[in-house]
Every structure is written in C-alpha cells, then in structure tokens.
C-alpha positions in Angstrom: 91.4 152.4 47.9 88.9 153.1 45.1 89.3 149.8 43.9 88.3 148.1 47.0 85.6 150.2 47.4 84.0 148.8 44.2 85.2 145.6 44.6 83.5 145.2 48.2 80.7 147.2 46.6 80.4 144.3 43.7 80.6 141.6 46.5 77.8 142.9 48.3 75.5 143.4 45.3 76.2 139.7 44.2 75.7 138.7 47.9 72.2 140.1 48.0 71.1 139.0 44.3 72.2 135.4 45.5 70.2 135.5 48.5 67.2 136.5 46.6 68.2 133.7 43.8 68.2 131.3 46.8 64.5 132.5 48.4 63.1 132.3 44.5 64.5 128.6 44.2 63.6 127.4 47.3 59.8 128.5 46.3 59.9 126.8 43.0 61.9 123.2 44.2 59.3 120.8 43.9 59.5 121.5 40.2 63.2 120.5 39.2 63.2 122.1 35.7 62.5 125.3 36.8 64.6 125.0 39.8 67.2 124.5 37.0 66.3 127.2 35.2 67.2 129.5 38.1 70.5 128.0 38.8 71.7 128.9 35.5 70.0 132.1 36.1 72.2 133.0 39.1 75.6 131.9 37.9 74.8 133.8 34.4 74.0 137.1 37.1 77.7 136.5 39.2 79.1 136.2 36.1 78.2 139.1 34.7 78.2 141.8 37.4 81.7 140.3 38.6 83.1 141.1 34.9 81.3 144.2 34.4 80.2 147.7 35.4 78.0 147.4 38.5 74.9 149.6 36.6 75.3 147.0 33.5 75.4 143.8 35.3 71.8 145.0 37.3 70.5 145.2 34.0 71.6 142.3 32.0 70.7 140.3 35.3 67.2 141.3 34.8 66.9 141.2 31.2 68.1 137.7 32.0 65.6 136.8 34.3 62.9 138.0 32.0 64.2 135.9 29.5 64.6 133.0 31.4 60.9 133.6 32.9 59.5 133.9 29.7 60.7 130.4 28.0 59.6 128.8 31.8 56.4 130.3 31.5 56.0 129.2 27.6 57.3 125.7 28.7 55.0 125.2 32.3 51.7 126.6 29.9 52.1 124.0 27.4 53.3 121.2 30.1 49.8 122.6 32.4 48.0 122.2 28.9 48.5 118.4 28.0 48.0 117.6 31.8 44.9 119.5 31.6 43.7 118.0 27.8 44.7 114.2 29.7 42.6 115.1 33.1 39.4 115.9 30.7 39.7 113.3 28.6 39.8 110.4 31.8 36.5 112.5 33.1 35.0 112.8 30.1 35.3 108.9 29.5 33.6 108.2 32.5 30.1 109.4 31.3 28.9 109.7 34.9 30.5 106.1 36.1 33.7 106.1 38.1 33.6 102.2 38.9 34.8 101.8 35.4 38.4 103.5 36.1 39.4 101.0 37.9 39.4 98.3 34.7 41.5 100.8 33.2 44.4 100.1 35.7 47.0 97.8 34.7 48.3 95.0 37.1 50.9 97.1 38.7 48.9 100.3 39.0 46.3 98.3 40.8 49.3 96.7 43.2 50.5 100.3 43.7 46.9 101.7 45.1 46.4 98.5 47.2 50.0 99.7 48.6 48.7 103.1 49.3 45.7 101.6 51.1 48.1 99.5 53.4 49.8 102.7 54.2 46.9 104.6 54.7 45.7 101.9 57.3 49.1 102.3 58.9 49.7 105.7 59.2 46.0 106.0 60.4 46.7 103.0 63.2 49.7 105.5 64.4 47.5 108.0 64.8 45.3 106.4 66.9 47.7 103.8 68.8 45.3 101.2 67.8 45.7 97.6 66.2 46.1 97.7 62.2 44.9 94.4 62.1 41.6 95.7 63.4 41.5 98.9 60.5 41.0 98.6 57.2 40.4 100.3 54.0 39.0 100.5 50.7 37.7 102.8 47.6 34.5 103.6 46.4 32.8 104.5 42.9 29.7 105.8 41.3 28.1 103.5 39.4 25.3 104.1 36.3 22.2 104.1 38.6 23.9 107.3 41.3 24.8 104.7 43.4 28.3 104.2 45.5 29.5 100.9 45.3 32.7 99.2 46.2 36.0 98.5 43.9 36.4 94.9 45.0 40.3 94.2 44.2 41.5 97.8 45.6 40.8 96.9 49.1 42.8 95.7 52.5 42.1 93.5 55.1 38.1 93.8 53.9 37.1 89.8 55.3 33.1 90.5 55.7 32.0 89.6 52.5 28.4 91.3 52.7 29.9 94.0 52.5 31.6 93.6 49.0 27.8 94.4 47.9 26.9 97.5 49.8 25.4 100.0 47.6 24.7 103.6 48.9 22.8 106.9 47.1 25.1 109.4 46.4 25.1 112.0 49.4 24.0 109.1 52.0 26.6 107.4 54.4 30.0 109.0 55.4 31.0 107.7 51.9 28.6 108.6 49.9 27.9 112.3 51.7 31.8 112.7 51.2 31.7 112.0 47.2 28.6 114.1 47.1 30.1 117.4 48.9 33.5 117.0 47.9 34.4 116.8 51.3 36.1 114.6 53.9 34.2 112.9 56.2 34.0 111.6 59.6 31.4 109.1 61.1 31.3 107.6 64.6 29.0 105.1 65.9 27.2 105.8 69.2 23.6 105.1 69.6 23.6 104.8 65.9 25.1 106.0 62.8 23.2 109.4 63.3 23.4 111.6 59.7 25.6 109.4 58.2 23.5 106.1 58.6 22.4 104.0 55.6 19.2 101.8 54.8 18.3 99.0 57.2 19.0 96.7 54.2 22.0 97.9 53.5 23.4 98.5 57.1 23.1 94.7 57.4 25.7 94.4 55.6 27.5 96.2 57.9 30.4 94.7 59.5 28.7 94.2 63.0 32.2 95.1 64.8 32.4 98.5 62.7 32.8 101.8 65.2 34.1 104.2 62.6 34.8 105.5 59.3 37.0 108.5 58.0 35.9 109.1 54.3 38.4 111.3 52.2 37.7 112.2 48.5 40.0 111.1 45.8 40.3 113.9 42.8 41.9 113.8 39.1 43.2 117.5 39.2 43.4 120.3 42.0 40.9 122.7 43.5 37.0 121.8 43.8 37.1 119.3 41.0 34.3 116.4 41.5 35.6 113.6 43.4 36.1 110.6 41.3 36.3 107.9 44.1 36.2 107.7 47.6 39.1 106.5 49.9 37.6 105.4 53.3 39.7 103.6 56.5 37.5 102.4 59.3 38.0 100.5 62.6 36.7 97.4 64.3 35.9 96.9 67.9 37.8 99.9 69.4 35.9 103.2 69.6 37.5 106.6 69.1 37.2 110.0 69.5 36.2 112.9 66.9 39.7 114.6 67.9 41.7 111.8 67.3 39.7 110.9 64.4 40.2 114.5 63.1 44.2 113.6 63.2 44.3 110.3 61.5 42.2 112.2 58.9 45.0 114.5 58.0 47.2 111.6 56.8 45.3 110.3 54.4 45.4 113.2 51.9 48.7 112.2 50.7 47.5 108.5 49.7 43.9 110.1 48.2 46.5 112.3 46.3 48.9 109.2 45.3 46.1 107.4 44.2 44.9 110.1 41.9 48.8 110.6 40.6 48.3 106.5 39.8 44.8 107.1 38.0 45.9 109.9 35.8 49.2 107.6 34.4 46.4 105.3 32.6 
C-alpha cells in the first residue's frame, strides 16, 4: 500500500512540474533554442524524480534548471550583444541620412520590401473594403538637408510622377510629423489637410485624387529608437473614416517590422 502511496505521490509531483515546464515553454516559443533548452530540461526532471527519492529529484530538478538558465542566459547576452554591436553600426553609418540605406539593399532585399509594401496595401484594402487598385504605398527617408524625401524603387502602384519629388521638413506632413515623433500617423483630407498639410509648392505635387494617408514608423531595434524610414499607404478617390483608418493602421506594424528585419540583414 506504501508503495502506491509513493508511487501516486511521484506521479503527481512529475504531473505538476510538467505543467509548469509547459507554461515556461509556451512563454519562451518564439525563440526555438531556448524552447529547446527546456525540453531537455523537463525530460532530465521526469527522469530523475521517477528514479529517485522524491526530496532528491526536487532538488536536482532545480539545480538543473539553474544550470540550464545560466548557459541560456550566457548564450541570449552574447547573441543580444552582436545584434546590438550590428544595429549601431547600420545607425551609426548613416551620419544623419537614412535615404542612403536603401543603396545598401541588395536586389532581392529590395524585391522582398516591395513585397511587404504590396501586402501592406492589401491587408490595409481589407480593412477598409476598398479597391487596392486605388491604395498605394511607399517609404520615406531623411536626407542631408532634414528633409523627407521618397525611396523611388521601394514603392507600389505610385503612377503620379510629381510626386517622386516631394520633399517635406522633418516634423511637417503625416510623414514627416510621424518620423519626427516616432509615432504613427493618421491624416484625412476634409476642407484641407489641417495639421498635417505641406507647402503650397510642395502640395502640388500632390496626387489631386489623394483622401488619406496612414504613416507608420519603421525602426532598426525595439523600444523608442529613432525611426529610420517611414512606411506610409494612402487612398485615392474614396474617403474614409478616422475609425476605420485607426484599424487598417494596426496591420501595418508587422510589414514596418518586416522591413526593418530586411534592413538589419545588410
């Protein structure tokens, strides 16, 4: 009887440690090596408590899992450290002009954004139930002078030529206040272009069938790092709403963040 007293006892101990090896794994699945590293983690624990004394498998589980925590840490600092060293050295090569990333790019990278920018135009479309042959999209840099200016081969469906020379200040237009606060931003034309109008010489290069723009800011790195380009997809003819503007908007931050993946591979 005493024996199947410990033996249930011995289940239910590797029961719980495997349902809290499971919540731990789940947390840490988008990065596969550590995932792995908890696998092996988990079968080393069963292993152990289902051979041993109950009291010594507790312990060697956890002197296990500071072990194994110990090399994952050592190996995620050093992989965090070159990602880090690569990030500062693209930002640092920039010397204040962004434009210049883009001749970096290699012939495939530069297919891949355009890709993105397609996508981007389609998902946004969905969103709205519009036309995608009536969106497009495109990506903006800084150039030497402060100004934003347009990357002319990572575009699609931009036909309106003027507007392959529009140049905005930094903090003026939805693109340029969007690089300039780190921020995304929307812009909607009623009477006129309100805070997020440009210079009458420049707004004539306006596409004259343009109602909107949503302007999201494309990063190397996380957190409140300077934007490095802007990503903007905008809309001819057909007007929209803020609120359904507001939910086009929140699928573009996976193609700002897949272009940013693309820039950082240079």
């Amino acid at each position: 009887m005493s024996n199947n007293n410990n033996s249930d006892t011995s289940l239910n101990v590797i029961a719980k440690l495997l349902d809290s090896a499971k919540t731990l794994t789940r947390g840490i699945a988008a990065n596969p090596f550590l995932a792995s590293v908890c696998f092996i983690v988990q079968i080393a624990a069963v292993v152990v408590i289902y051979r041993v004394n109950n009291l010594i498998g507790i312990i060697l589980f956890f002197v296990l899992c500071m072990i194994g925590m110990y090399c994952v840490l050592r190996i995620q600092i050093r992989s965090d450290t070159k990602q880090l060293k690569a990030k500062r050295s693209i930002i640092t090569s920039m010397n204040g002009n962004t434009l210049q990333l883009a001749d970096n790019l290699n012939r495939s990278q530069k297919e891949q954004i355009r890709e993105a920018l397609q996508y981007a135009v389609q998902d946004v479309a969905e969103a709205l139930s519009a036309a995608p042959n009536l969106l497009r999209s495109n990506l903006f840099g800084k150039d030497d002078a402060n100004n934003m200016r347009m990357i002319l081969d990572l575009t699609f469906n931009m036909n309106w030529p003027d507007e392959y020379n529009i140049s905005m200040p930094v903090g003026y237009g939805s693109t340029g206040r969007c690089f300039s606060e780190g921020k995304p931003n929307i812009a909607i034309l009623r009477e006129d272009w309100g805070k997020d109008t440009l210079v009458d010489e420049e707004l004539k290069k306006v596409h004259p069938d343009l109602r909107w723009i949503i302007s999201v800011p494309v990063r190397i790195g996380e957190g409140e790092t300077p934007p490095i380009w802007v990503m903007n997809v905008d809309g001819l003819k057909a007007s929209a709403n803020e609120e359904k503007l507001q939910k086009a908007l929140g699928k573009l931050f996976i193609w700002s963040k897949f272009i940013s993946l693309i820039i950082s591979k240079r």
